[in-house]
C-alpha positions as CSV (number, residue, x, y, z in Angstrom):
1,X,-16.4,21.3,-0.1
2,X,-17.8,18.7,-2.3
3,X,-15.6,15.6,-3.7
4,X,-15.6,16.0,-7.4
5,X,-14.1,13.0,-8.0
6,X,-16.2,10.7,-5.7
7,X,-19.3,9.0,-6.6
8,X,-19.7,6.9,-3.6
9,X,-17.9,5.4,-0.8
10,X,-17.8,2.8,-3.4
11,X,-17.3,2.3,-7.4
12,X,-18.9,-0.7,-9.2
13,X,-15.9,-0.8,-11.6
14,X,-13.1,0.0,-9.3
15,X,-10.7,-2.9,-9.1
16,X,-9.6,-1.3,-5.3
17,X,-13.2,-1.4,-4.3
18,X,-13.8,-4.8,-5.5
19,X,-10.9,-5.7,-3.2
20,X,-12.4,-4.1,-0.3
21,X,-15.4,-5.4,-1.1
22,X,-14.2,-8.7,-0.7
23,X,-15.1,-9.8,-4.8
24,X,-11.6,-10.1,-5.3
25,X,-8.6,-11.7,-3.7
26,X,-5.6,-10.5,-2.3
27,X,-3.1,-11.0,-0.2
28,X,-3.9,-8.2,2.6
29,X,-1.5,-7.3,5.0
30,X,-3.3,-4.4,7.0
31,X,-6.3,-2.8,7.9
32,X,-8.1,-0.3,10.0
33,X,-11.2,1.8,9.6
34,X,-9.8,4.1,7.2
35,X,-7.5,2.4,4.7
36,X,-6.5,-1.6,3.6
37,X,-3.4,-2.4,2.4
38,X,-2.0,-5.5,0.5
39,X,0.8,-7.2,-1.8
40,X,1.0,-5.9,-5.0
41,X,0.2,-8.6,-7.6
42,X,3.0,-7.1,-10.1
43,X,5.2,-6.4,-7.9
44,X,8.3,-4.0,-8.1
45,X,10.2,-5.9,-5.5
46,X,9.3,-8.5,-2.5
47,X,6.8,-7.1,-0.4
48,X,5.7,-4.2,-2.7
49,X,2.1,-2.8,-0.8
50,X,-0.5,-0.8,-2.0
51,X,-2.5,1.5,0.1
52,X,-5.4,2.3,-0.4
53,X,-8.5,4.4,1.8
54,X,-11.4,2.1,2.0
55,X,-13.6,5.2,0.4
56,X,-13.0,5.8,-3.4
57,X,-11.2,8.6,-4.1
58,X,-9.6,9.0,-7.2
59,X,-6.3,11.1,-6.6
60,X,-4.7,12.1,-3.4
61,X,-6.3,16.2,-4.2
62,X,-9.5,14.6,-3.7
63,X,-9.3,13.0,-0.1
64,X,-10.4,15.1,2.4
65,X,-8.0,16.8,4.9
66,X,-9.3,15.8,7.9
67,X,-8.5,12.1,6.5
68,X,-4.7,13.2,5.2
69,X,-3.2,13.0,8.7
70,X,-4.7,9.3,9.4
71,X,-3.8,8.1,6.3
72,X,-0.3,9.3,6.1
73,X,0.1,7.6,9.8
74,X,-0.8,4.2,7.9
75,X,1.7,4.8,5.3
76,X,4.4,5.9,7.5
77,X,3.2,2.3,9.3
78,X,3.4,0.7,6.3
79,X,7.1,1.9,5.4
80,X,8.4,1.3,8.9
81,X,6.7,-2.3,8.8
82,X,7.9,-3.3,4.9
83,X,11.6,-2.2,6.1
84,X,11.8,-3.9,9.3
85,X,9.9,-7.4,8.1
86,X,11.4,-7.7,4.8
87,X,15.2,-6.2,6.3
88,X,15.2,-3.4,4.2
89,X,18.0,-0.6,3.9
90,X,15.4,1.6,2.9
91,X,11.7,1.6,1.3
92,X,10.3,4.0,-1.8
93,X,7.1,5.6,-1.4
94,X,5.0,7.0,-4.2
95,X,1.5,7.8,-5.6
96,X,0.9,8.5,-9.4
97,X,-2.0,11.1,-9.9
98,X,-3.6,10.8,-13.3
99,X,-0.4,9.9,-15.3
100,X,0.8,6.5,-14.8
101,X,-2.2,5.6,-12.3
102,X,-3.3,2.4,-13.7
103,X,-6.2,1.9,-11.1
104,X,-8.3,5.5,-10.6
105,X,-8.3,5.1,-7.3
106,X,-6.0,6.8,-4.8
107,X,-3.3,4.2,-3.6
108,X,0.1,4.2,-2.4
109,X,3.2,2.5,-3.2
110,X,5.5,1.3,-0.7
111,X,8.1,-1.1,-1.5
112,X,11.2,-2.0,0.3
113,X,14.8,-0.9,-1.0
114,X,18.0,-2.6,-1.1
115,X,21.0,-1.0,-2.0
116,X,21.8,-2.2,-5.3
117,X,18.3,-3.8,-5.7
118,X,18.2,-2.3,-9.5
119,X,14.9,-1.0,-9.2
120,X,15.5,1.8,-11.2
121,X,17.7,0.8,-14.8
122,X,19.9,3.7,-16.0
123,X,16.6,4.6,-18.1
124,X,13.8,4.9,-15.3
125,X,12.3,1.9,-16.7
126,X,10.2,0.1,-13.4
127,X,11.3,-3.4,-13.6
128,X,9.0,-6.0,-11.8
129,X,9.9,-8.7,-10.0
130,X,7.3,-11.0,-9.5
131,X,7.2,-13.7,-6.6
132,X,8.4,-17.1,-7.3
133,X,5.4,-19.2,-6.1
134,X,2.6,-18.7,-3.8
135,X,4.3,-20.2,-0.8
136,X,6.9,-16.8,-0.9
137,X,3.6,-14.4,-1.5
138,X,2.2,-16.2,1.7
139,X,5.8,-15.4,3.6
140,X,6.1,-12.1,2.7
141,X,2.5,-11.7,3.5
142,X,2.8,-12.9,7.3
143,X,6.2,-11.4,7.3
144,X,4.8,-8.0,7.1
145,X,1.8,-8.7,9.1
146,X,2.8,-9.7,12.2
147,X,5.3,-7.0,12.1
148,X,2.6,-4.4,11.9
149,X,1.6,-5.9,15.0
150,X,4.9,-5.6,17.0
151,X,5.3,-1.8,15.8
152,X,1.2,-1.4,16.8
153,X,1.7,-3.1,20.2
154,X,5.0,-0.7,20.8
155,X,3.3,2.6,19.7
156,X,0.3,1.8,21.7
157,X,2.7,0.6,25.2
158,X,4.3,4.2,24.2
159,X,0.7,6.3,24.3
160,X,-0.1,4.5,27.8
């Protein structure tokens, strides 16, 4: 079946695929073959990721379902890691299609919850908490990292 919504592996104009590219900075905190992952720059809370496939696809209808099951392992990676690195009760996981998806390119949101963290107002307004300086952007960052690491190194001692 053909991807409507997919002119490339890569868009000119795509902010995502700029980032892949390597044209624009960020602070990445994972990546594999399929997909990249990194801070947010507007974060909701500390350690808000995006993830993203490397390929552009616009919405999550248009990636193609021999790539839904990889991908959802890195975001279930992702979740696990953003809990245990940033000692999270909980995280929140979510992808806007079309409405509300600032970036058309498929991505996913996970950010770590606190109980209490006021994430959500009484009004479902997003309030974003950005990072105080670079130095906590760059903590958060290896934070998360090298705890993707750990929980590789224990999955892969648990396939052997």
């Amino acid at each position: 079946m053909e991807q409507l919504n997919r002119s490339d592996s890569s868009d000119e104009k795509c902010a995502f695929c700029k980032i892949i590219r390597g044209e624009t900075t960020s602070h990445r905190v994972f990546e594999d073959g399929l997909s990249l992952a990194f801070l947010d720059h507007r974060p909701l809370l500390r350690g808000h990721c995006l993830l993203i496939p490397k390929e552009h696809f616009e919405r999550l209808e248009d990636l193609p379902p021999d790539r839904i099951g990889p991908f959802f392992a890195n975001v279930q990676l992702m979740a696990r890691a953003v809990e245990k690195a940033l000692d999270a009760d909980g995280s929140f996981v979510a992808i806007n299609t079309r409405v509300s998806q600032s970036i058309p390119h498929l991505h996913v949101h996970i950010a770590p919850r606190w109980r209490n963290d006021g994430l959500f107002s009484k009004f479902l307004v997003w309030r974003r908490s950005p990072y105080k300086d670079s130095s906590s952007i760059l903590e958060v960052q290896e934070s998360i990292q090298s705890t993707i690491k750990k929980i590789s190194a224990g999955i892969q001692a648990r396939q052997s």
